[in-house]
C-alpha positions in Angstrom: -222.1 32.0 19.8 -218.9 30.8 21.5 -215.9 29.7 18.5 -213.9 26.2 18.2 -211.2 25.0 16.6 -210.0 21.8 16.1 -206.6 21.4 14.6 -205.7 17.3 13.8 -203.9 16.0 10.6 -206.7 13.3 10.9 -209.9 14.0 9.4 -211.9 11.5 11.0 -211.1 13.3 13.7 -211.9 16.7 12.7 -215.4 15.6 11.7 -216.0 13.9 15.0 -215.7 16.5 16.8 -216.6 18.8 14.8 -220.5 16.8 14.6 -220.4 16.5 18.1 -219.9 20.2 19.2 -222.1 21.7 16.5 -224.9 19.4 17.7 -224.0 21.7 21.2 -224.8 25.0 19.5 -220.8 25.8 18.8 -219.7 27.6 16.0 -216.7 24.8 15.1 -214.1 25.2 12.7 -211.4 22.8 11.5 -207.5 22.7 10.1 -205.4 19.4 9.7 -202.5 21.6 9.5 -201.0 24.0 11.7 -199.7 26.7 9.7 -203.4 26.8 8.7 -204.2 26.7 11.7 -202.1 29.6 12.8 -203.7 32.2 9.9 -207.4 31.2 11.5 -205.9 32.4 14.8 -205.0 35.5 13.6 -208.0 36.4 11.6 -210.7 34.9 14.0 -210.9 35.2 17.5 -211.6 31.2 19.2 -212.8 30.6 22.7 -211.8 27.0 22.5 -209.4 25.2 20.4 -208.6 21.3 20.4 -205.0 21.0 18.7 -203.3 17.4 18.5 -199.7 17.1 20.2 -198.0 15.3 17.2 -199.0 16.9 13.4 -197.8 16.1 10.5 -197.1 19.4 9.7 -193.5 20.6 8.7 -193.4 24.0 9.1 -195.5 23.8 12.9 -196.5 20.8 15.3 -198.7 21.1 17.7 -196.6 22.2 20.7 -195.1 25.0 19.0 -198.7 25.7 17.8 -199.9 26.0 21.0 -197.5 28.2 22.4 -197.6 30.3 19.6 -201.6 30.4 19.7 -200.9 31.6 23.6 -199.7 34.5 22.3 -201.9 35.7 20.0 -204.7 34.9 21.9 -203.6 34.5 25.5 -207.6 34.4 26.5 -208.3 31.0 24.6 -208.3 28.0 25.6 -206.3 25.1 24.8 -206.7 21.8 24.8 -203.9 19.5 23.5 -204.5 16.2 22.2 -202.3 13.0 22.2 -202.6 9.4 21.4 -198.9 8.9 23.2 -199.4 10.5 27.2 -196.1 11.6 28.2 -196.2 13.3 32.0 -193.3 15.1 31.4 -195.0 17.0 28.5 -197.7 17.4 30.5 -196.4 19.3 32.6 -194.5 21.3 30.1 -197.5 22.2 28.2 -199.7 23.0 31.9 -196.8 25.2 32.7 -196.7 26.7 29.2 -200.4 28.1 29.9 -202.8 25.3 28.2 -206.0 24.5 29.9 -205.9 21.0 29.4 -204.0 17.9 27.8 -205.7 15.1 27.0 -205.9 11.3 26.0 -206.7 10.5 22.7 -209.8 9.5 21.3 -211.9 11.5 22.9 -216.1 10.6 23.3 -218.8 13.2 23.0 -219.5 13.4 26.8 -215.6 14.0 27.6 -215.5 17.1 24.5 -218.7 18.4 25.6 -217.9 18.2 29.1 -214.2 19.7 28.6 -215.4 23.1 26.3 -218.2 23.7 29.3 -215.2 23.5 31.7 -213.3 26.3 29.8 -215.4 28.0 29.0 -216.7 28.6 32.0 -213.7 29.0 33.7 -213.0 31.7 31.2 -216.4 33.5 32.5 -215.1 33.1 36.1 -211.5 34.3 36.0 -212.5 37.7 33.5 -214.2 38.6 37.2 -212.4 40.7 39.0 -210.2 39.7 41.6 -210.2 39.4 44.8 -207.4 42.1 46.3 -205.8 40.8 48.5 -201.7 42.3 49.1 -199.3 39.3 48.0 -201.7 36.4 47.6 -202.7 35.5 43.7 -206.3 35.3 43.7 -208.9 34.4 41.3 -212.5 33.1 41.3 -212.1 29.5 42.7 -215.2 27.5 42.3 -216.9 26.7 39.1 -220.3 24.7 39.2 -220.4 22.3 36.1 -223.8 19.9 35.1 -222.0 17.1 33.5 -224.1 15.4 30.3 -225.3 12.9 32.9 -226.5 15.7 35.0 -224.7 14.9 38.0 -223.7 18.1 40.0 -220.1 18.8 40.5 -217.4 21.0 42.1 -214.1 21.6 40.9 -211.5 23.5 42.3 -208.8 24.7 40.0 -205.1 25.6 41.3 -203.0 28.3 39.6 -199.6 27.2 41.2 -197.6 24.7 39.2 -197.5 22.1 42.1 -201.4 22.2 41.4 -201.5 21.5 37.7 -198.8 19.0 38.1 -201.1 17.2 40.2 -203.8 17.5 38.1 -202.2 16.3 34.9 -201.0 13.3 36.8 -204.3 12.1 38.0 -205.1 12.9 34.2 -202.7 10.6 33.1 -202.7 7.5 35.1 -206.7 7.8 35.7 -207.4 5.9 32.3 -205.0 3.1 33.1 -205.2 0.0 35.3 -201.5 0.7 37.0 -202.1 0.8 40.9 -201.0 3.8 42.5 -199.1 5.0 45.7 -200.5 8.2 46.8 -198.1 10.0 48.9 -198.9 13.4 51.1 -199.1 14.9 54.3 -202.0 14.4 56.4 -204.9 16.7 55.3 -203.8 17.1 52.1 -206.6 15.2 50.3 -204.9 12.1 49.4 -208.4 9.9 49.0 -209.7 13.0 47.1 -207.0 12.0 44.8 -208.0 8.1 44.9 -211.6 9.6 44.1 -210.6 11.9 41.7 -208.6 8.9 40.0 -211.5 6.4 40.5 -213.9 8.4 38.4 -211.6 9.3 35.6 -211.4 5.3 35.2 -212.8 2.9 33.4 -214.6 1.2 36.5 -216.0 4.8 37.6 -219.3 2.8 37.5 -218.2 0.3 39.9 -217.8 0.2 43.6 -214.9 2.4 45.1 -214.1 1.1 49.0 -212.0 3.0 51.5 -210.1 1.9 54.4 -208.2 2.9 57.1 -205.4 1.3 57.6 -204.9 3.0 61.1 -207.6 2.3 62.4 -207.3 -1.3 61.9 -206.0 -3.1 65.1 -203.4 -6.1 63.7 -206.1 -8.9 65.1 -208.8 -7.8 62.6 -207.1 -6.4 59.7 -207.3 -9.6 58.0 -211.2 -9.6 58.7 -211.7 -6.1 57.3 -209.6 -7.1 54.1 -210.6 -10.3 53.4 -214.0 -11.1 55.5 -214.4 -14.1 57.8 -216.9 -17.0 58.1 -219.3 -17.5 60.8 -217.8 -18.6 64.1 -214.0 -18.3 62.9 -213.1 -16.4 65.8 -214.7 -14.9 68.8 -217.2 -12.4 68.3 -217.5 -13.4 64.7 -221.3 -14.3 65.2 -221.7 -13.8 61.7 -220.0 -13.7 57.7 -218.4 -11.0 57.0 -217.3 -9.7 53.2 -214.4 -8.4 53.0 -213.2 -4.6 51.7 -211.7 -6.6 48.7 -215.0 -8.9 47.8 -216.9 -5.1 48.6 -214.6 -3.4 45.5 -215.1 -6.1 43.4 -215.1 -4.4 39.7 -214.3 -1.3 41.3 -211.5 0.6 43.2 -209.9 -0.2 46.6 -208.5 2.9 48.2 -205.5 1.2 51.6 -205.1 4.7 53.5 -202.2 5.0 55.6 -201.1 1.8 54.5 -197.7 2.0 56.1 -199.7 1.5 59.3 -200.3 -2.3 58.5 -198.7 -5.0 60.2 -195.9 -7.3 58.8 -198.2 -10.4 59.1 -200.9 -8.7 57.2 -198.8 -6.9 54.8 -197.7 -10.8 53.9 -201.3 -11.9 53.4 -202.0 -8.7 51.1 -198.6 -9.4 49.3 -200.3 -12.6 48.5 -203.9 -11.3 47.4 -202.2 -8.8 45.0 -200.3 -11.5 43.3 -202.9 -14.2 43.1 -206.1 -11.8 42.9 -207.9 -14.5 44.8 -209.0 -13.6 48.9 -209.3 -16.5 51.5 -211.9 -15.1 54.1 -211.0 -15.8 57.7 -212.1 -19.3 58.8 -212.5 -20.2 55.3 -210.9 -23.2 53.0 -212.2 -21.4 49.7 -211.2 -19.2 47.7 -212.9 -16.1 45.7 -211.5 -14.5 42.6 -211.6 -10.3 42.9 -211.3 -8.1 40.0 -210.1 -4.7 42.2 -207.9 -1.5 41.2 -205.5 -0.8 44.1 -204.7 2.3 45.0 -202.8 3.1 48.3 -201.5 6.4 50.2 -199.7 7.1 53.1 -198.4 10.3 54.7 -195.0 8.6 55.2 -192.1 7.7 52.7 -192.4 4.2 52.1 -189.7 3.9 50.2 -187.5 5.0 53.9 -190.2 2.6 55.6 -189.1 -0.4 53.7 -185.0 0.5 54.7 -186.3 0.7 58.1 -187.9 -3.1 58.2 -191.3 -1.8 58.8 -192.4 -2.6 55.2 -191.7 -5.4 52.5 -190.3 -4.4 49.8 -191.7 -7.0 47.3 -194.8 -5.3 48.4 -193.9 -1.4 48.1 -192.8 -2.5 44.5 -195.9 -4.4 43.5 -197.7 -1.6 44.5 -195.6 1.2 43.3 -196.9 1.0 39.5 -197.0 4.6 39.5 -196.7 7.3 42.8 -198.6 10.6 42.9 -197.0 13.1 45.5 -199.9 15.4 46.9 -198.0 18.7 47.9 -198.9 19.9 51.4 -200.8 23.7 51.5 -197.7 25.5 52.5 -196.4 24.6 48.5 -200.0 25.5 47.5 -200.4 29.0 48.7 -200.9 30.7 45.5 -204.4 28.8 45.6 -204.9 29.8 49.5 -208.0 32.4 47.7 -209.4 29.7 45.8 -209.7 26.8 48.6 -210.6 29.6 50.7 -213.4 30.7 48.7 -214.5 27.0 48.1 -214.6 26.4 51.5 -216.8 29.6 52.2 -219.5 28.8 49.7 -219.5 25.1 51.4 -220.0 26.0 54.6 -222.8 29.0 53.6 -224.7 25.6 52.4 -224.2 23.7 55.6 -225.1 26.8 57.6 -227.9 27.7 55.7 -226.8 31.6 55.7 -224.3 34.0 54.3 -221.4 35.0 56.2 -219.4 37.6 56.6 -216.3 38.5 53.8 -212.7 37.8 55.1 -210.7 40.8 55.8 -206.7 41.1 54.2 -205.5 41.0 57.8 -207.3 37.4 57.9 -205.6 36.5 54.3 -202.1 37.3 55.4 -202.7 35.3 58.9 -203.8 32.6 56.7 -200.7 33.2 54.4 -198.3 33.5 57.3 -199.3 30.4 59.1 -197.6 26.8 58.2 -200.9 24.7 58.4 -199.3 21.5 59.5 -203.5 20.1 59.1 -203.3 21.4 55.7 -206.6 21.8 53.5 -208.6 19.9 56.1 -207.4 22.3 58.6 -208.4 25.3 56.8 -211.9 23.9 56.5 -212.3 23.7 60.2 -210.6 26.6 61.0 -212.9 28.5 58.2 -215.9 26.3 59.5 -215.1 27.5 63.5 -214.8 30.9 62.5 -218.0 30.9 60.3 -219.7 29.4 63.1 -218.8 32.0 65.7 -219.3 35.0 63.5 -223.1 34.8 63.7 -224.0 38.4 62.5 -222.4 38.7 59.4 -220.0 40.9 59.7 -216.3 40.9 58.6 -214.0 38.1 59.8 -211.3 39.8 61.3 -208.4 38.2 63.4 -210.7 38.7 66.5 -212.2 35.2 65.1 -209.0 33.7 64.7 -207.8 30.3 66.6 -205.3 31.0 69.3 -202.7 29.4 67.1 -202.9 32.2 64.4 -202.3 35.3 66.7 -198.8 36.4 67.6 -197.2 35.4 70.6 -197.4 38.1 73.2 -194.2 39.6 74.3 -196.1 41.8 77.0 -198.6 40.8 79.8 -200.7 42.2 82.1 -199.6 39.9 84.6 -196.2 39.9 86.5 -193.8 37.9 84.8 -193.7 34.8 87.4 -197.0 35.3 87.5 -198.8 31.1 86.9 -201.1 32.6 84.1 -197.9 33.8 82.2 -196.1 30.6 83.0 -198.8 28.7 81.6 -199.2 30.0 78.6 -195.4 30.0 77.9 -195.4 26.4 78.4 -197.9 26.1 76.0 -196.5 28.0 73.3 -193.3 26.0 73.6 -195.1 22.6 73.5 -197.3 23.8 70.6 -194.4 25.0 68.4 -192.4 21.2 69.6 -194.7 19.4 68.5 -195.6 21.5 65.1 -191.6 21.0 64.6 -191.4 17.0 65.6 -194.7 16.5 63.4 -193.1 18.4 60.0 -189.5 16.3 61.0 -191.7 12.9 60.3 -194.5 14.6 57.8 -196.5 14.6 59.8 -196.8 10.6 60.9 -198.1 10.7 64.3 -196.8 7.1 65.3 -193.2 7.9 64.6 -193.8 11.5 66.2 -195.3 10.3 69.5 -192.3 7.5 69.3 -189.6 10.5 69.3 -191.3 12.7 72.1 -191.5 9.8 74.1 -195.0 9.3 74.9 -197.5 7.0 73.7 -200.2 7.7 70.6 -202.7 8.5 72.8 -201.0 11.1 74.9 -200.1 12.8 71.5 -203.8 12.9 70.6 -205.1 14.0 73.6 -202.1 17.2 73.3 -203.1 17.6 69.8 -207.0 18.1 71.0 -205.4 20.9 73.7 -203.9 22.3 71.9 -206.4 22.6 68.9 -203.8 21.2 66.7 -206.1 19.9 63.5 -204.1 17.2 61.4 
């Protein structure tokens, strides 16, 4: 039977939980005190242990407590509690080793479904590891049946840059601040709106996604707002709008920077009013929405360069969430990795072949400018082509992964040789003008001179995934 602890100067609370997890099967304990608290530690061994941030207690409070419980019992898990969230203790507390820190009070579904998640994360990190020379690797996905029996995946990150990002979706999920998610491309920025969405209080409500770049300036407004019958040509028919769509809900604005000044002033005004005007229409609809926004460019630099209003950037800025790119994630490189392989065995509908060290190190050498959606398709391509099961070597690896040849087989002035020189030098150009803007490919194209298109049609060439 798997031990828990719960350690609150509040009794009510102690009993709560305390009901809720024995109910579960748990052998639960409780101390409102954390020098009491500290003697159960050392006498009894706990799997699990809920310990409030701010006790009463003189001689301990709950962030020393926690600390101190991390090294007698560096295999437990902790989860702190606090009624007053506080990112930069967060953060401490993540980096300090504790499994989780969260918001204060906590319902029966959220306790139950937080012991299943560490516990079994326990059972898959005392696994061995993976050994591979100079990566940290552990066992990266865990399969949890929430209380609603909905199937989910989670992938946890070891780095700090990982469980920084995790405690701020943590934090601001609850609230109703909008949020400016910033990140390269591929780094799973509407993951983060999703992630956010359903740790909110309207995770039963809609959550709409657009594309900002896609949207050509003519029928932004459409998209946003909808249009009435006949308001402009083509518009054979009403339209709803993405707003009217996420009524209740979330509305997730990617690459929002890509919007035009006309229509950033109609959103301006939707924001502030909460009330959309469809195209062609002389009404107007109230719209209960939570905004949340990303773009892979700094806004903040966007709005100094006159390409976006600044009454805007700060309405919307009510909290920012920077998404690091893969290169400041490589510590996890085994986990997404392994993620990835497990996804793709579904999709395939086989097993494939295990990943060699001289694979992980290619991996770890490169600078995925695609970042995590790049190493899906690369692992995706690779899995595809490797159809007999054996080990993935760097055989199977993209062009873009092997070392550039210093010999040939061919005479130097040879058009082959030529060729692929050219190549290498416009690959690693554009790799360099691409990191220069992070990676936005309208302000990249505009530096190297040619048009968006052109860019695109090098990036396909040149099997450059972004």
């Amino acid at each position: 039977m798997k031990t828990i602890l719960i350690v609150d100067d509040e009794i009510q609370i102690c009993t709560l939980l305390t009901k809720i997890l024995t109910k579960e099967g748990y052998d639960v304990s409780h101390s409102v005190s954390g020098s009491s608290a500290l003697k159960m530690v050392k006498e009894k061994h706990y799997d699990v242990i809920f310990c409030d941030y701010r006790l009463k207690d003189k001689e301990i409070d709950g962030s020393v407590l926690s600390l101190k419980i991390r090294e007698l019992s560096p295999a437990t898990g902790i989860i702190v509690m606090t009624g007053y969230p506080d990112v930069r203790v967060a953060i401490q507390l993540i980096k300090g080793g504790i499994y989780d820190y969260v918001v204060k009070p906590l319902n029966a579904e959220q306790a139950i479904l937080l012991v299943q998640k560490v516990l079994l994360h326990q059972s898959l990190h005392s696994k061995e590891a993976l050994p591979v020379a100079g990566i940290a690797s552990e066992t990266p996905v865990s399969t949890l049946v929430s209380p609603k029996g909905r199937l989910s995946q989670f992938v946890y990150g070891n780095g700090n840059s990982s469980k920084e990002l995790h405690v701020q979706i943590k934090l601001i999920a609850p609230t109703s601040y909008s949020v400016v998610i910033l990140g390269e491309t591929g780094t799973g920025k509407e993951s983060v709106a999703h992630l956010i969405h359903s740790q909110s209080k309207r995770k039963d409500q809609p959550f709409v996604a657009i594309d900002c770049g896609s949207l050509s300036p003519e029928l932004a407004c459409s998209e946003l707002f909808g249009h009435e019958k006949g308001a402009f040509t083509g518009a054979i028919q009403a339209k709803t709008g993405a707003f009217q769509e996420a009524h209740g809900g979330t509305l997730f604005l990617d690459e929002i920077g890509n919007l035009s000044y006309e229509v950033q002033t109609a959103l301006l005004r939707v924001i502030q009013e909460r009330v959309v005007r469809p195209v062609g229409s002389t009404r107007e609809t109230k719209v209960d929405i939570r905004l949340i926004v990303a773009s892979n460019e700094d806004l903040q630099q966007a709005v100094l360069n006159g390409r976006f209003r600044d009454d805007l950037y700060y309405r919307l800025n009510e909290f920012t969430v920077n998404v690091p790119s893969l290169r400041a994630r490589k510590d996890d490189l085994p986990l997404f990795i392994a993620t990835f392989k497990q996804t793709i065995e579904a999709e395939l509908g086989r097993e494939c072949g295990e990943i060699t060290e001289e694979v992980y190190h290619a991996f770890y050498n490169y600078s995925w400018p695609g970042n995590i959606r790049e190493l899906k398709n690369v692992m995706r391509r690779i899995f595809l082509l490797a159809t007999d099961n054996s080990p993935i070597t760097s055989a199977n690896l993209p062009e873009e992964f092997l070392p550039i040849a210093v010999e040939s087989d061919h005479p130097p002035g040879s058009d082959e040789n030529l060729k692929n020189v050219s190549r290498q030098a416009e690959y690693k150009k554009i790799l360099d003008v691409l990191q220069q803007v992070r990676f936005n490919k309208s302000e990249a194209a505009r530096l190297m001179n040619i048009d968006r298109k052109t860019l695109y049609n090098k990036l396909h060439t040149l099997n450059i995934v972004l």
